[in-house]
Residue, then its C-alpha position, 0 to 999 in steps of 0.5 A: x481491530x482498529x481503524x485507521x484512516x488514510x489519504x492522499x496529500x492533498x484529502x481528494x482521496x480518502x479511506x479507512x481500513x482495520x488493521x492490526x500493524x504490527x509488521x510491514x513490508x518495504x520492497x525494492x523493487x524499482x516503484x516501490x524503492x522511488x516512493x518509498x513505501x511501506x506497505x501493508x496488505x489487507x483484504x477487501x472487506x478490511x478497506x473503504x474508499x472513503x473519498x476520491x474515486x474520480x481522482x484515483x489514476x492507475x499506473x500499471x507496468x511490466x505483466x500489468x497486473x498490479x494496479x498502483x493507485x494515485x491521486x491525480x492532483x497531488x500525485x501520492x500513492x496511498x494504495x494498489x492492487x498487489x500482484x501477488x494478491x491482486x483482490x487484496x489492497x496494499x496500504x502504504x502505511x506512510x499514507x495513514x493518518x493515525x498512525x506514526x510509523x516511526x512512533x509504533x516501530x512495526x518489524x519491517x520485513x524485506x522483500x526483494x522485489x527486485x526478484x520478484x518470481x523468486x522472493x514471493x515464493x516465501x514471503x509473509x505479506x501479512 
C-alpha cells in the first residue's frame, strides 16, 4: 500500500498515511462545500502526524462531534475526526503532497451532507 505525505500550506503541520486512492468523497455539506475538500477516510493505524501538533486548531459545530482540524498560521484543513467515524482520520486529498488528484482521476462519490442523517445511511467512505 503506498504512503503519501501531506501538510498544511505553510509545512507546520505535517503527516503521512497509506492509502490506496482510488475513490474520494466530496460533500456538501456547508464546511465541506467552503473548503472544497475531497476527502479520504483512513484508520488511525493508517495515519501519523508527522509535524504540528501545537499548531493544530479545532473547530467543532452543530452535535460537536466532528473535530475539523486546521493549521492555526496558514489556516488549511489538512484532516478531521469525521462523525460518522470519529476514531478514523478524513484526509482532504487536495492536502496530500504526492499526490495529483486531477493526475490520478480517483471516482469521486457524492455525499449529501446536506442531509447528513439521511445520506450516511448508505454511504461507502471508503
Amino acid at each position: 500500500m503506498p504512503t503519501y505525505h501531506g501538510s498544511c500550506h505553510c509545512g507546520r503541520v505535517r503527516f503521512e498515511i497509506e492509502a490506496d486512492i482510488t475513490r474520494v468523497t466530496r460533500c456538501n455539506c456547508s464546511i465541506c462545500s467552503k473548503k472544497g475538500a475531497l476527502l479520504l477516510r483512513v484508520p488511525p493505524e493508517r495515519f501519523r502526524l508527522v509535524a504540528g501538533e501545537d499548531a493544530l486548531r479545532t473547530y467543532q459545530f452543530n452535535r460537536k462531534v466532528a473535530r475539523h482540524l486546521f493549521c492555526g498560521t496558514c489556516g488549511i484543513h489538512p484532516f478531521s475526526r469525521p462523525r460518522a467515524a470519529p476514531e478514523q482520520y478524513t484526509i482532504n486529498v487536495r492536502c496530500l503532497d504526492d499526490y495529483d488528484v486531477e493526475a490520478e482521476g480517483p471516482e469521486v462519490a457524492l455525499f449529501d451532507g446536506r442531509n447528513w442523517e439521511q445520506a450516511v445511511q448508505g454511504h461507502r467512505f471508503d
